[in-house]
C-alpha positions as CSV (number, residue, x, y, z in Angstrom):
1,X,169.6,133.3,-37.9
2,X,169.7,130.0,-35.6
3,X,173.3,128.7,-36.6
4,X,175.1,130.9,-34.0
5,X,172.6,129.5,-31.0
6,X,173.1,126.0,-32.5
7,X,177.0,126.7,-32.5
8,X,176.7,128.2,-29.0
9,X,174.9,124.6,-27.9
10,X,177.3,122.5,-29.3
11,X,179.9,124.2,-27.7
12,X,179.0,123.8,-24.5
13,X,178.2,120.2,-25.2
14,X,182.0,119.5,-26.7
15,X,183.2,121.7,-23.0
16,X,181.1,118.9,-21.2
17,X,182.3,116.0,-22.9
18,X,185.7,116.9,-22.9
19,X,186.0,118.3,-19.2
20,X,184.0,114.9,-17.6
21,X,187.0,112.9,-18.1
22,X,189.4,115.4,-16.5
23,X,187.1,115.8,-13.4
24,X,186.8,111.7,-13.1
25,X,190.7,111.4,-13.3
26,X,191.2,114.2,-10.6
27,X,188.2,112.3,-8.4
28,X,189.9,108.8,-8.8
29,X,193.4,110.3,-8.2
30,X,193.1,110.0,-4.3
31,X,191.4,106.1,-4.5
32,X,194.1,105.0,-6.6
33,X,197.1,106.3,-4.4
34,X,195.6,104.8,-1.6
35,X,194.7,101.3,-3.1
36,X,197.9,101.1,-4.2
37,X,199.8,102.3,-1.1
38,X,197.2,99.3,0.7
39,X,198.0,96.6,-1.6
40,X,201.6,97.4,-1.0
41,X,201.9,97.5,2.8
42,X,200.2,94.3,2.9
43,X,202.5,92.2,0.4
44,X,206.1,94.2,0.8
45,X,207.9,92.5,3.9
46,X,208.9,94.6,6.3
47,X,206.7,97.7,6.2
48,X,205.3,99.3,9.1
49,X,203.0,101.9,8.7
50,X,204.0,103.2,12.4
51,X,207.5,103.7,11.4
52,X,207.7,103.9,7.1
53,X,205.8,106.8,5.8
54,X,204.3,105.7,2.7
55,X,206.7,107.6,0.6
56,X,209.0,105.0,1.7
57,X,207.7,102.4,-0.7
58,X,209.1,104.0,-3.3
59,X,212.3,102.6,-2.6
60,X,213.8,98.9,-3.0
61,X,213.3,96.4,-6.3
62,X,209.3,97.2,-6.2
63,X,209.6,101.3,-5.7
64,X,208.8,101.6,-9.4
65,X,205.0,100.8,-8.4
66,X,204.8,103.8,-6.2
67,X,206.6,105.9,-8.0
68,X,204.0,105.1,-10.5
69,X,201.3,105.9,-8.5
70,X,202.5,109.0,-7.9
71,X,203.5,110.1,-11.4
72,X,199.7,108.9,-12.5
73,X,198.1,111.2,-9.1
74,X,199.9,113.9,-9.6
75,X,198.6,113.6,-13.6
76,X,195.1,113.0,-11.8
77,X,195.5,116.5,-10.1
78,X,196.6,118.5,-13.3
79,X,193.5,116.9,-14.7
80,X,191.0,118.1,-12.0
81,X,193.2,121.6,-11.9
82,X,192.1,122.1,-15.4
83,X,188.3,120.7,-15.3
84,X,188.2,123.1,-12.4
85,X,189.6,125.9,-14.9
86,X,186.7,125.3,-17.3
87,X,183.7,124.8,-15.2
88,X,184.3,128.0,-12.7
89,X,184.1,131.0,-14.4
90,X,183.7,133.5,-12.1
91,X,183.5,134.1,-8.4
92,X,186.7,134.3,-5.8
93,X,189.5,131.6,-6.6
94,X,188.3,130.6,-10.5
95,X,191.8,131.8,-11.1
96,X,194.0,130.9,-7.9
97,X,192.5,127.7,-7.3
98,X,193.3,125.7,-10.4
99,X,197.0,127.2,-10.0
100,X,197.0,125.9,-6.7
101,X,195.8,122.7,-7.6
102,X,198.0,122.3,-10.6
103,X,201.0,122.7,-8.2
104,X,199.8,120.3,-6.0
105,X,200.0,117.7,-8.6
106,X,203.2,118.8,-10.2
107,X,204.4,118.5,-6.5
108,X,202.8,114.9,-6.4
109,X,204.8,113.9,-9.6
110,X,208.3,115.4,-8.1
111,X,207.4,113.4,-5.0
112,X,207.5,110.3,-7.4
113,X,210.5,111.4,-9.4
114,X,213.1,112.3,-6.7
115,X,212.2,109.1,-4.0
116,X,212.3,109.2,-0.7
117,X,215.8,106.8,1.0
118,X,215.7,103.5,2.3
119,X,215.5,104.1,6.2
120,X,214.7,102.2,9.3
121,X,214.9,98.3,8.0
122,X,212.5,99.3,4.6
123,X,213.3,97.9,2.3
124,X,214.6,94.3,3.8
125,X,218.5,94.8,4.0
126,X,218.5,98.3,5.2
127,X,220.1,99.3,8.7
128,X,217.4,100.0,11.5
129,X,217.6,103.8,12.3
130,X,217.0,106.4,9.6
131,X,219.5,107.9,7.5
132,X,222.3,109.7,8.9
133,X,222.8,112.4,5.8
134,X,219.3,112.5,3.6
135,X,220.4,112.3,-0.2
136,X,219.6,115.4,-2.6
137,X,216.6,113.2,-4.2
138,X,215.1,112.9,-0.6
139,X,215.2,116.2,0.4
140,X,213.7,117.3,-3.4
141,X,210.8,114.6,-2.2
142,X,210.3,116.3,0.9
143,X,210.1,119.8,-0.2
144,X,207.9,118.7,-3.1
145,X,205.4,117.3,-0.5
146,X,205.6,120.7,1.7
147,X,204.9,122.4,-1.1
148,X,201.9,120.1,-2.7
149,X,200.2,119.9,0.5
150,X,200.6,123.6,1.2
151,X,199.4,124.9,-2.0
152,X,196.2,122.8,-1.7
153,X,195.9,124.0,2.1
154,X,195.6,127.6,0.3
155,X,192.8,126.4,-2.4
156,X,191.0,125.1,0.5
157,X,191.3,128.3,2.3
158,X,190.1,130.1,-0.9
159,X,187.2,127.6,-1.2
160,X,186.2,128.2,2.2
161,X,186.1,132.0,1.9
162,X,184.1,131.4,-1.5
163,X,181.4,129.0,0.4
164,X,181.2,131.2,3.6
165,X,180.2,134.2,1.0
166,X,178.0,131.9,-1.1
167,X,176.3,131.0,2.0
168,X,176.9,126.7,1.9
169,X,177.4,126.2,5.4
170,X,178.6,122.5,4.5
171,X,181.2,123.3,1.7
172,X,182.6,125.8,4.8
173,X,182.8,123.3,7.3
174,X,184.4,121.0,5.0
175,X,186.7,123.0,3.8
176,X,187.9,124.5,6.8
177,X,188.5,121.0,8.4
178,X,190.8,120.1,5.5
179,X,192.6,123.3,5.6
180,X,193.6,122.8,9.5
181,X,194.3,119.5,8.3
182,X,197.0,120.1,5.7
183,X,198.3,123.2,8.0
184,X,198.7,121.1,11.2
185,X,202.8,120.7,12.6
186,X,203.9,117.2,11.7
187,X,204.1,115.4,15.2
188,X,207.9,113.8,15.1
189,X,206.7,110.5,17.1
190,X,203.5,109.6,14.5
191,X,204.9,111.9,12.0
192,X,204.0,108.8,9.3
193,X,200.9,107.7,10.2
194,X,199.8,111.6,10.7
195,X,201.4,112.2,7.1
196,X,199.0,108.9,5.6
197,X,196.1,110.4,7.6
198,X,196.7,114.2,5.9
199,X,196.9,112.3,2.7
200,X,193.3,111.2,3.1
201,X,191.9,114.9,3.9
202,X,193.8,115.7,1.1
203,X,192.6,113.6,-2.1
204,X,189.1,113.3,0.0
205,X,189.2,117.0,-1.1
206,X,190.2,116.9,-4.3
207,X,187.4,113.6,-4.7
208,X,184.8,115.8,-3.0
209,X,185.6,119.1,-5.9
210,X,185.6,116.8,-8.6
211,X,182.4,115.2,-7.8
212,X,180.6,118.7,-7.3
213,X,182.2,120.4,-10.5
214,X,180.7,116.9,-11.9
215,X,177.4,118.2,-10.7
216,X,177.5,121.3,-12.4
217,X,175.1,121.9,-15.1
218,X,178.0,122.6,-17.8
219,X,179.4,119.3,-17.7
220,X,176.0,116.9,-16.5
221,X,174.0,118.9,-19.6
């Protein structure tokens, strides 16, 4: 008479230790892609944040690191797209969200796959002034990042809606802030350092859902 509650129990334990990993590679996907693009601007000659989105690194004899790190993010996002899956259950977005995220990632691994051209003196060698005709790999990079960064605009928007009708006045506020972030028109003149600084509301929102599915009570149990 007790096996199926003791079934039901283990269950849920397996779902917990199973799902913990996925939400800890989706919280450490945005750390790692920054830490990476640091260490890089700091030891690749030639790079200038004001003028070289970070995209650019993946270009030259070292662009294998970043297109690394964007392979292993994008993988980070999948992970935290299905984590997110599991945990919620039920309530607006348990469905869309995960999708959305899950393209954001897939977009972060295109990003990585087809890399951005050499442009404006980066890497050392290259002309000043950026390219005059963008190469089919760049503009696959660019629309992967439009579409990554606008798909997790939307799960943000869904997440807001969700914590407005669930009454968490600081999920709400949190989310909305990211979602204007992601949505706002790339300025032409800082277009790469406003790009870096979208990056950060981006991944600090994919940290911030991994660390509260974390919290839940079917993964902590």
């Amino acid at each position: 008479m007790n096996s199926a509650p003791r079934l039901a129990h283990s269950d849920t334990r397996a779902l917990a230790r199973s799902t913990r990993p996925l939400l800890l590679a989706g919280a450490f996907a945005g750390p790692l892609f920054y830490a990476s693009a640091l260490v890089q601007m700091l030891t690749r000659p030639g790079f200038d944040l004001r003028i070289h989105p970070l995209s650019q690194l993946s270009t030259g004899d070292l662009g294998w690191i970043q297109v690394l790190t964007f392979v292993l993010v994008g993988l980070g996002v999948i992970c935290l797209a299905i984590g997110h899956r599991r945990i919620v259950t039920d309530g607006l977005g348990r469905t869309a969200i995960p999708v959305l995220v899950a393209i954001t990632g897939a977009g972060f691994i295109a990003a990585g796959v087809f890399p951005q051209d050499p442009a404006n003196g980066f890497p050392l060698g290259t002309p000043d002034g950026p390219t005059a005709e963008p190469t089919w790999h760049a503009l696959v990079h660019m629309g992967a990042a439009i579409v990554g960064f606008t798909a997790l605009a939307v799960a943000a928007v869904i997440a807001l809606i969700r914590a407005i009708r669930e009454r968490r006045a600081a999920a709400a506020i949190g989310n909305g802030v990211v979602a204007i972030a992601l949505l706002a028109p790339v300025v032409p003149d800082i277009a790469s350092i406003q790009v870096a600084v979208t990056g950060l509301f981006a991944f600090g929102w994919c940290t911030a859902t991994a660390i509260a599915l974390l919290g839940s009570p079917r993964v902590s149990r």
